[in-house]
C-alpha positions as CSV (number, residue, x, y, z in Angstrom):
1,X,0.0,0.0,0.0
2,X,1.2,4.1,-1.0
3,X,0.0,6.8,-0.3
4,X,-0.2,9.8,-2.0
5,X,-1.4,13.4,-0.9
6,X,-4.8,12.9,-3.1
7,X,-4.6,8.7,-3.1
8,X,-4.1,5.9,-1.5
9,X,-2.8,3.1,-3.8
10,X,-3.0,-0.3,-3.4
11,X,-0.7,-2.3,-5.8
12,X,0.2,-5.8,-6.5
13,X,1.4,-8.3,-9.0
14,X,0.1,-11.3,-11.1
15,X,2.9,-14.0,-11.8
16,X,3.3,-17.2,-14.0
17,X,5.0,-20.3,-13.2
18,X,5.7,-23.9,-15.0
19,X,5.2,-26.8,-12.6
20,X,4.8,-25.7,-8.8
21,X,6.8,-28.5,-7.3
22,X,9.9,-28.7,-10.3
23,X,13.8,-26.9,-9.4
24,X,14.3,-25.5,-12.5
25,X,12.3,-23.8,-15.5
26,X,12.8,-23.5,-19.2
27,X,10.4,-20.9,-19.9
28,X,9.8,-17.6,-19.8
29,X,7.8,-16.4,-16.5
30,X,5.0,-14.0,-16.9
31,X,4.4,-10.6,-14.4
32,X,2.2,-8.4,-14.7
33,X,1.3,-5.8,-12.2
34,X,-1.5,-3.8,-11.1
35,X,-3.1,-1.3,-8.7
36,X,-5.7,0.2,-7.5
37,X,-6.1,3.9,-6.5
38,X,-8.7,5.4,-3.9
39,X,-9.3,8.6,-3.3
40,X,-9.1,10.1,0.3
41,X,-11.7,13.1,0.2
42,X,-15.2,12.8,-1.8
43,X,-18.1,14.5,-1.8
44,X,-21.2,13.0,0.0
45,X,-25.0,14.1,0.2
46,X,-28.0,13.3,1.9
47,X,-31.9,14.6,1.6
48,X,-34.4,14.8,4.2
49,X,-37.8,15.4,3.9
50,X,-40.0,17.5,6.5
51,X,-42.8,15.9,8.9
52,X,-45.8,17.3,6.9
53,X,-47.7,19.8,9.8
54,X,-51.0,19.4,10.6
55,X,-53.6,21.2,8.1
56,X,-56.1,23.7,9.8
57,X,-59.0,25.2,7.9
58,X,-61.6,27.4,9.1
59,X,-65.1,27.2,7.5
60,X,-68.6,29.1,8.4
61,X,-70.8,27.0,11.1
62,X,-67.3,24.5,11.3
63,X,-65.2,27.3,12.8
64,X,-61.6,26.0,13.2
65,X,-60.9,22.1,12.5
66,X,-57.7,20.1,12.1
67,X,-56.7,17.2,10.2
68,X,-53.8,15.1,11.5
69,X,-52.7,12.1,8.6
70,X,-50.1,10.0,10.8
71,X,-48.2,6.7,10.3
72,X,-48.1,4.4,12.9
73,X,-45.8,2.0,14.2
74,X,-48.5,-0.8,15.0
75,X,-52.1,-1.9,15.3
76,X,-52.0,-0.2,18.9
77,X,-52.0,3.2,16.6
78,X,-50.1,4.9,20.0
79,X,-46.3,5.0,18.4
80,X,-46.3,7.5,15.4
81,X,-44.1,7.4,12.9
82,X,-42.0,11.0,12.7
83,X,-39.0,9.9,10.7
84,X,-39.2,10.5,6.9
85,X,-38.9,9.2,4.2
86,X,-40.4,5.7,5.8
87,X,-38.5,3.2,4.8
88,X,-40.9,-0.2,4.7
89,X,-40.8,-3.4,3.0
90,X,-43.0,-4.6,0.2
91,X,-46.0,-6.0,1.6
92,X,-45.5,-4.6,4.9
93,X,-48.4,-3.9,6.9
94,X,-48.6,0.6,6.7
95,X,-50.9,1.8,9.8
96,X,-52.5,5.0,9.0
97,X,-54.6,7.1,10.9
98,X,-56.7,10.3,9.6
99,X,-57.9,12.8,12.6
100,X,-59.7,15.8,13.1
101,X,-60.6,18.4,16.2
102,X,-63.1,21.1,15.9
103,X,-64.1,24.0,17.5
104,X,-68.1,22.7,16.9
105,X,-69.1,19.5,19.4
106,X,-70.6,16.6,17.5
107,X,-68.9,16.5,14.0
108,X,-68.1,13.2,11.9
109,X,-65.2,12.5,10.1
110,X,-65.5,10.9,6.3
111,X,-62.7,9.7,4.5
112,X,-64.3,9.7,0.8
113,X,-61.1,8.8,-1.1
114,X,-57.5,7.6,-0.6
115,X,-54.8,7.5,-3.2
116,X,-51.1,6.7,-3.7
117,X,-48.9,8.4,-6.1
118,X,-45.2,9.0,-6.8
119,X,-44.9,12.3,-6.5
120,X,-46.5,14.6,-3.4
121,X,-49.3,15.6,-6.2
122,X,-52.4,14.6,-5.7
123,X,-53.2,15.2,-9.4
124,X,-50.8,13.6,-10.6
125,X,-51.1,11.5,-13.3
126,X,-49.4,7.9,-12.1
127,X,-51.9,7.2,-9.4
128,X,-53.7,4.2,-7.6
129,X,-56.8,4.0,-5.7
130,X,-57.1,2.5,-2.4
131,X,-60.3,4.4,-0.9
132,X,-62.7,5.9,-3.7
133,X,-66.3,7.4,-3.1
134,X,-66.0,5.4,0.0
135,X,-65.8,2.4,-1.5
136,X,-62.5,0.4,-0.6
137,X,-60.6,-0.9,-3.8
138,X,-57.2,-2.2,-2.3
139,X,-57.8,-5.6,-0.8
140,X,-55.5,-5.6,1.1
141,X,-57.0,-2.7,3.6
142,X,-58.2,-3.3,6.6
143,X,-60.4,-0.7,9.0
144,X,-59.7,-0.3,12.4
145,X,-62.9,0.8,14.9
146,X,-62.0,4.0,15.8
147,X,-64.0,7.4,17.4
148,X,-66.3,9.5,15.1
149,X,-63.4,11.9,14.6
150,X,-60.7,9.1,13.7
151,X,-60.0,6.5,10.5
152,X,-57.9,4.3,11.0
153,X,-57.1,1.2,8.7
154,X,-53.5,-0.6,7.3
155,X,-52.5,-1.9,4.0
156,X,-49.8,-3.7,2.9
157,X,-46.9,-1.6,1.3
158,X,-46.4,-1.5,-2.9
159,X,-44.0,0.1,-4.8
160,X,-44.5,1.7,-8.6
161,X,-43.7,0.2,-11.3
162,X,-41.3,2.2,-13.3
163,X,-38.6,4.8,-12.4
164,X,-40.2,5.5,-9.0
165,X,-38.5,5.3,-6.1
166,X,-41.2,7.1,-3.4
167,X,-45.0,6.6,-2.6
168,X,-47.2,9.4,-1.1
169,X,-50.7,8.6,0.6
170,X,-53.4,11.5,-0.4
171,X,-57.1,11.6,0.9
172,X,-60.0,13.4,0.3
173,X,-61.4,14.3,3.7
174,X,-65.2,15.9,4.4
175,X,-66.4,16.8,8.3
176,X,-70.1,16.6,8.9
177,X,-72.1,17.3,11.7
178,X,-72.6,14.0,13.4
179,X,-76.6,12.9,12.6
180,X,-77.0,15.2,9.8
181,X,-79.4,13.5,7.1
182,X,-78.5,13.6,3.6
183,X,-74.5,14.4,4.1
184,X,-72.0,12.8,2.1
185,X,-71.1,11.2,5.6
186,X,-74.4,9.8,6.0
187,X,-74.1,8.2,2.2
188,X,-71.1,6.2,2.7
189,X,-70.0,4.0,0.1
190,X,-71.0,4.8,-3.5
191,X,-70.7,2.3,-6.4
192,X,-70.8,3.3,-9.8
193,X,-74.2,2.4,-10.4
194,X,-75.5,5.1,-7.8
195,X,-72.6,7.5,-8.3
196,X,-74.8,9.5,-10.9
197,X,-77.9,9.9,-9.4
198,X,-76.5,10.2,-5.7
199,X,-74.3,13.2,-7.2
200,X,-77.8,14.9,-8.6
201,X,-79.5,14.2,-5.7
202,X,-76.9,15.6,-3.2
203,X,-76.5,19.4,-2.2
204,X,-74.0,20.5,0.1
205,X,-75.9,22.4,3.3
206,X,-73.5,25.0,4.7
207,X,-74.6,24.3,8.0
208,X,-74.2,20.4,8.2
209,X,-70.9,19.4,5.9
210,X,-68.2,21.0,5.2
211,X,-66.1,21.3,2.1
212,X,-64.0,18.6,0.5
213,X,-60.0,19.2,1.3
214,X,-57.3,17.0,0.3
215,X,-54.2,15.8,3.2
216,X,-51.5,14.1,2.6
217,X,-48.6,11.8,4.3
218,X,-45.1,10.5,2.9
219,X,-43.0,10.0,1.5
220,X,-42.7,6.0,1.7
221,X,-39.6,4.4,0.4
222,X,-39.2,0.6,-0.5
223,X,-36.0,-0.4,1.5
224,X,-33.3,-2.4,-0.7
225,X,-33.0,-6.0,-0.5
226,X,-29.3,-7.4,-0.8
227,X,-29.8,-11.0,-2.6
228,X,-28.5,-13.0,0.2
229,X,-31.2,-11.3,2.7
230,X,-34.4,-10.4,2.1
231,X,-34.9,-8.9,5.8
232,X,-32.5,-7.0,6.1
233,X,-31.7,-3.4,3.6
234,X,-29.1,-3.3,1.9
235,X,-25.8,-1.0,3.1
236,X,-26.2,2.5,1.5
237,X,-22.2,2.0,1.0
238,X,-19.3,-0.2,0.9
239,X,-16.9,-1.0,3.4
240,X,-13.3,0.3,2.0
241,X,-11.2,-3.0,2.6
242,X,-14.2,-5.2,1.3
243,X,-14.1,-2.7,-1.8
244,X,-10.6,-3.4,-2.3
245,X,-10.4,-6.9,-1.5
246,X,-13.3,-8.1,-4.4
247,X,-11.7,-5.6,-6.9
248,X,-8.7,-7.5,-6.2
249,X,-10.3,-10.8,-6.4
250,X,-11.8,-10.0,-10.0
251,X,-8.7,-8.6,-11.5
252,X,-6.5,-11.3,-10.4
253,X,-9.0,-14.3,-11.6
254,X,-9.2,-12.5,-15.2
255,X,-5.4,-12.1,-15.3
256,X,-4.9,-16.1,-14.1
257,X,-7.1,-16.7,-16.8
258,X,-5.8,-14.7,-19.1
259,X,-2.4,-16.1,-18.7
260,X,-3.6,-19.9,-18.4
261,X,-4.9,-19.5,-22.2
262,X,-2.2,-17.9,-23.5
263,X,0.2,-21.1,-22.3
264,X,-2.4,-23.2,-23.5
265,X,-2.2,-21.8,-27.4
266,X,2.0,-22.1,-26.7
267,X,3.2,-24.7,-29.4
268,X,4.9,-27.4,-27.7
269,X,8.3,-29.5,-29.4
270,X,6.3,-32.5,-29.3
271,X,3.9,-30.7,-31.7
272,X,6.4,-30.7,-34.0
273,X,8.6,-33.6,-36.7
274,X,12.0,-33.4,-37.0
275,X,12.7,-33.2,-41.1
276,X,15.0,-35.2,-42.6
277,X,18.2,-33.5,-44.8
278,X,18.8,-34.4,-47.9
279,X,22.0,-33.7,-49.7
280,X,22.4,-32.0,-53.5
């Protein structure tokens, strides 16, 4: 090993040889050297991305309410999640919880639609539905019972297919006051077949719903599985010495190679007949 004032240098040599156990050779030997050069300084970087605040909206015969959208750690929905992005798993179990406070007593939370996408956009274009007009689509989702001002339900983690490397959660969210007839929180689910004429049927009172605002969580990142563990993420960087050593390793198998099939294509005496002389 060198050093240099930018480097450090590791060298070392690749050599031939005949038979191992023999005294004496007639052949040429073969050396080659090699090394390999690190760097001492390099430039590293790391992103972070905020813990989204709570959104707070103020709204004639509502007065002040706040959503909270929180990760959890469990199904005991008392450990929240703070640290992101969230690195998960696929398939993964995600515990999610949407909550509101108000200023008004006796007001009920809906959660009319839930969607993922890769970007924090909730128009954006790539998307999938988990929640929509109430209706759950992911089958994987699973509702936890919860107060009048709380949703909580899980679902197993996914990842995009494509050049996507994050996942953000986005819901629709309406607050009604609790008892209300004829409030999109009294309606619930709507399929298809009743989407139209519900949507005809419905006008929104002032006094008993509220208007439809969109929260959102994440991001979500899919750790990276190394292909000898699948529960554990792989290391965001190599050791030096273990760098150094399978460099090594590579070079010196393709130079051993290299070398055995150039002896190989040698010609050998025995490959060739002695030709008689004849005399003129």
């Amino acid at each position: 090993m060198e050093e240099t004032e930018q480097d450090i240098v590791f060298k070392n040599q690749a050599t031939s040889f005949g038979n191992e156990l023999g005294v004496i050779t007639r052949k040429h030997g073969v050396s080659i050297p090699f090394n390999c050069s690190f760097p001492k300084k390099s430039r590293v970087s790391a992103s972070f991305h905020a813990y989204k605040s709570d959104y707070v909206f103020t709204e004639a015969g509502f007065g002040n309410f706040t959503y909270k959208f929180q990760f959890y750690t469990d199904d005991r929905f008392v450990e929240v999640e703070t640290q992101y992005p969230l690195e998960v798993t696929l398939q993964e179990l995600l515990y999610m919880e949407i909550q509101v406070t108000s200023s008004v007593p006796n007001v009920q939370l809906f959660v009319e639609s839930c969607k993922a996408t890769p970007h924090d956009n909730p128009s954006d274009p790539v998307f999938y539905d988990i929640i929509q007009n109430g209706c759950i689509k992911d089958e994987t989702v699973v509702v936890y019972s919860a107060t009048r001002t709380e949703y909580r339900f899980a679902m197993e983690a996914f990842a995009f297919i494509g050049d996507y490397s994050e996942v953000y959660m986005s819901c629709m969210v309406i607050l009604c006051k609790f008892g209300a007839s004829g409030t999109r929180c009294s309606q619930g689910c709507i399929t298809k077949s009743q989407g139209d004429s519900n949507r005809q049927r419905h006008r929104r009172s002032l006094t008993s719903e509220s208007q439809q605002h969109f929260i959102s969580q994440g991001p979500l990142r899919m750790k990276r599985q190394s292909p000898g563990n699948t529960d554990q993420a792989e290391s965001p960087s190599l050791n030096v010495n273990t760098l150094v050593i399978s460099l090594s390793g590579v070079v010196i198998v393709a130079l051993l190679g290299f070398i055995a099939r150039l002896y190989t294509k040698r010609p050998r005496l025995s490959d060739y007949e002695l030709l008689k002389t004849q005399d003129f």
